[in-house]
C-alpha positions as CSV (number, residue, x, y, z in Angstrom):
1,X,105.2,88.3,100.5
2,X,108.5,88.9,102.2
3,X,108.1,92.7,104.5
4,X,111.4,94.6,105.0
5,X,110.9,96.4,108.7
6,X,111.3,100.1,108.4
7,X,111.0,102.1,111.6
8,X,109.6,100.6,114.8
9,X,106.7,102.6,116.5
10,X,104.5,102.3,119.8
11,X,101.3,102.4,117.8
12,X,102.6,101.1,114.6
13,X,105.3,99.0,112.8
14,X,106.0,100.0,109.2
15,X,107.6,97.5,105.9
16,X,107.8,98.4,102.7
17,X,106.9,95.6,99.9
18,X,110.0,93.5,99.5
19,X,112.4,93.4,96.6
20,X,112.5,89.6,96.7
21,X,110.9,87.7,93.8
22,X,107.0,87.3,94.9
23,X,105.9,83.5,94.0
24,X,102.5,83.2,93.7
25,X,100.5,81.3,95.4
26,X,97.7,78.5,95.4
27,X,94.4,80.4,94.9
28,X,91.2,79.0,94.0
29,X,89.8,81.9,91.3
30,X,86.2,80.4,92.1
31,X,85.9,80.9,95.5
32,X,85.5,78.5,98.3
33,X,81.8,77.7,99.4
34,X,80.5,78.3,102.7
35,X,77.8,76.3,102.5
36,X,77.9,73.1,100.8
37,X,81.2,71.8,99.7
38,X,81.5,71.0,95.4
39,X,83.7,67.8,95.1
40,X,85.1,69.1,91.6
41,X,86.5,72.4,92.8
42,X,88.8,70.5,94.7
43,X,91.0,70.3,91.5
44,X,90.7,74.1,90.7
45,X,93.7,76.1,91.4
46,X,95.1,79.2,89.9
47,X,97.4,81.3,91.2
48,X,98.3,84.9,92.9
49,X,100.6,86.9,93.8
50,X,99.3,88.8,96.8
51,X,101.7,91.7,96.1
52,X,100.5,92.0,92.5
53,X,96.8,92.0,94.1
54,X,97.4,94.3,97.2
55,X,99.7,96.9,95.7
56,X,98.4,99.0,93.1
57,X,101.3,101.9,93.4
58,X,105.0,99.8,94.4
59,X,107.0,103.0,95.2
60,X,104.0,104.7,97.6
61,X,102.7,101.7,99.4
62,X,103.9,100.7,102.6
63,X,102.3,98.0,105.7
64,X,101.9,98.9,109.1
65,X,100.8,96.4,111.8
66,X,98.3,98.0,114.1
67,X,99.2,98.5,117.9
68,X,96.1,98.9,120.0
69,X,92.1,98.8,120.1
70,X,91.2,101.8,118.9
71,X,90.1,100.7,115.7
72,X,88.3,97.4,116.5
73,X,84.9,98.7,114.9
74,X,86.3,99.4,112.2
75,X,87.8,95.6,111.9
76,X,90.9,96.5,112.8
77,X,92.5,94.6,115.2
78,X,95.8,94.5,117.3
79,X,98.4,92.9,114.7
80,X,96.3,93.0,111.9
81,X,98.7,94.1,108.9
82,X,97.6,96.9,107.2
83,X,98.2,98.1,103.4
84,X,98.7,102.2,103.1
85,X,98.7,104.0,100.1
86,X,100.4,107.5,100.0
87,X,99.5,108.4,96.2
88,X,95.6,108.6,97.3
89,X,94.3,111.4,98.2
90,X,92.6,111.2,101.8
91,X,88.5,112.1,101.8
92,X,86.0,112.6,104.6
93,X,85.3,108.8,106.1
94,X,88.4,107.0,105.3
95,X,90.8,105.2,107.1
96,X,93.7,106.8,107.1
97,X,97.6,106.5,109.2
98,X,98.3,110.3,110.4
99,X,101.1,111.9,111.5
100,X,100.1,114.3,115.0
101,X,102.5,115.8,116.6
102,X,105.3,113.6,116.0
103,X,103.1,110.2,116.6
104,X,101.6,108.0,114.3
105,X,97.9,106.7,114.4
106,X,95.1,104.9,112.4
107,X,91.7,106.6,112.6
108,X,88.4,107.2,110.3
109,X,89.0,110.6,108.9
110,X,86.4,113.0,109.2
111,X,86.1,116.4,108.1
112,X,82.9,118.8,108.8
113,X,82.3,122.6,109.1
114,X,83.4,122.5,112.6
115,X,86.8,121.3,111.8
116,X,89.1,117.7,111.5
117,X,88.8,115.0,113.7
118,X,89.8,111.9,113.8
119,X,88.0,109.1,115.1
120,X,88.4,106.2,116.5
121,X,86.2,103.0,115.6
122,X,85.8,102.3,119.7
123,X,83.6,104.0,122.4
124,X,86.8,103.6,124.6
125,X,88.5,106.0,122.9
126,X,87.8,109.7,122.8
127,X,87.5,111.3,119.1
128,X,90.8,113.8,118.4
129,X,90.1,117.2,117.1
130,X,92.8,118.6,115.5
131,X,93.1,122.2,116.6
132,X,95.1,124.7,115.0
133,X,98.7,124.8,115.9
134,X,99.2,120.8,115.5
135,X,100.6,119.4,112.7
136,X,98.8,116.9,110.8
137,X,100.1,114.8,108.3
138,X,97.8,112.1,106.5
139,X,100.4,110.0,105.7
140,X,98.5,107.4,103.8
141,X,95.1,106.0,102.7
142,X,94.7,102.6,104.4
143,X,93.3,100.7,101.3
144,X,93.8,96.6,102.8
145,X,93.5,94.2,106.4
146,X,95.3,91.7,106.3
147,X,93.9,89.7,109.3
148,X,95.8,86.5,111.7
149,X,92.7,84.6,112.4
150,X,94.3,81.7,113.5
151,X,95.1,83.3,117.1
């Protein structure tokens, strides 16, 4: 998977999926086994195309990589890559990248009877209401993490 930069940020750095041929690659359908090892799915190998199994709408998903600690919680860690879909339509709970003010951000939506907020997935971090005269823009439905766990 080959990601074409589109507009630096502070908080986050967005790609769109690349128009370069994706080549799938190794992937062992059957899982791999966390406990004991099984000597004859060594020779098991299918493969995937991590494009084909991350993006489900080409022309409204983007990737951001996440700036900051806010999200932690939530499993979201500084650099992890995200995957954002902008054909869903946000709901109460998700995780979602939002437009405020002329920033961008990644925080747990939630909507109540006192108003919008969003919140962060660390006690560090305040909650955000979103009071009336700010725009808001929910600019996509964060829907994958792709993680670096070898740092």
């Amino acid at each position: 998977m080959t990601l074409k930069k589109l507009h630096p940020k502070n908080v986050l750095e967005f790609f769109v999926p690349s128009e370069d041929i994706s080549f799938g690659q190794p992937f062992i359908a059957n899982g791999i086994s966390a406990g004991f090892p099984s000597p004859a799915d060594d020779f098991r190998q299918e493969s995937i195309s991590l494009d084909a199994a991350l993006v489900k709408n080409k022309e409204a998903t983007f990737y951001a990589r996440v700036r900051g600690q806010s999200m932690t919680g939530a499993g979201l860690d500084d650099g992890d890559l995200l995957v954002i879909d902008r054909s869903l339509e946000p709901k109460d709970n998700q995780i979602a990248v939002c437009y405020l003010d002329g920033a961008f951000t990644v925080k747990r939506l939630k909507v109540s009877e006192k108003g919008v907020f969003l919140m962060p997935e660390n006690p560090d971090y305040p909650a955000i209401p979103v009071t009336e005269g700010q725009e808001l823009i929910v600019w996509g439905v964060v829907t994958y993490v792709i993680k670096n766990v070898s740092s």
